[in-house]
C-alpha positions in Angstrom: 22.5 73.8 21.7 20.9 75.2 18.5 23.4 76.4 16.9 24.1 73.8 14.2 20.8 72.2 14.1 19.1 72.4 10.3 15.5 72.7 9.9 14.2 70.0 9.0 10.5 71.1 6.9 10.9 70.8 3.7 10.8 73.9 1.7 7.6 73.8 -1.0 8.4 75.5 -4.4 5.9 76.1 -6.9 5.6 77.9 -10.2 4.5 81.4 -9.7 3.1 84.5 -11.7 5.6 87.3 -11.4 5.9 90.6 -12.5 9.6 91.6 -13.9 10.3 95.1 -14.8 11.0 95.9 -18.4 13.9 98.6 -17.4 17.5 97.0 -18.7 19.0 98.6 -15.8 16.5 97.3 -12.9 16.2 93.8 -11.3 12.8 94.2 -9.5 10.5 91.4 -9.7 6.9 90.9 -7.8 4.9 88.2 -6.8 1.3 88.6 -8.8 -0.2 87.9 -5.4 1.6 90.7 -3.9 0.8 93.3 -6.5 -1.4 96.6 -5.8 -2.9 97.4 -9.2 -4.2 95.0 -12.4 -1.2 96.1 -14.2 1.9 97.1 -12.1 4.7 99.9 -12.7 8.1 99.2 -11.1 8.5 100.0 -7.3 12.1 101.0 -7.8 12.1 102.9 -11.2 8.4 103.2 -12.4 9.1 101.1 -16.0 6.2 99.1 -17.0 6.3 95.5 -15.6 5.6 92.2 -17.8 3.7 89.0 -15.9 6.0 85.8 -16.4 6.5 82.6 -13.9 9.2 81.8 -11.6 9.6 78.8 -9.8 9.9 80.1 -5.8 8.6 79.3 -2.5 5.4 79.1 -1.5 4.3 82.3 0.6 0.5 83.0 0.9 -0.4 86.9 1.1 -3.5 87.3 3.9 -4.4 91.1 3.2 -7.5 91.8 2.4 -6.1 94.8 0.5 -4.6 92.9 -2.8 -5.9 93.1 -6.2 
């Protein structure tokens, strides 16, 4: 059975550029590889965003449509 079986790859974290928004009230964050301008406004309530790091898991964005 499956049921209580673990996975057993390791999970890669790495420091990462993020973008946090500057709204006291909101808790959105992006990924910098995720983005879809230069500078970002906030998906949820359209503050201006600031670029710090995070430490998170490695995910790798494909598109061919990021910035």
């Amino acid at each position: 059975m499956a049921f209580g079986r673990r996975n057993d790859e390791e999970v890669k974290l790495e420091e990462t550029k993020i973008w946090v928004c500057n709204s006291d009230n909101c808790k959105c964050w992006i990924r910098d590889n995720f983005k879809s301008t230069d500078v970002p406004l906030c998906p949820i309530c359209k503050s201006e965003m600031s670029l710090t790091t995070k430490e998170l898991q490695v995910i790798h964005n494909h598109s061919k449509n990021f910035m």
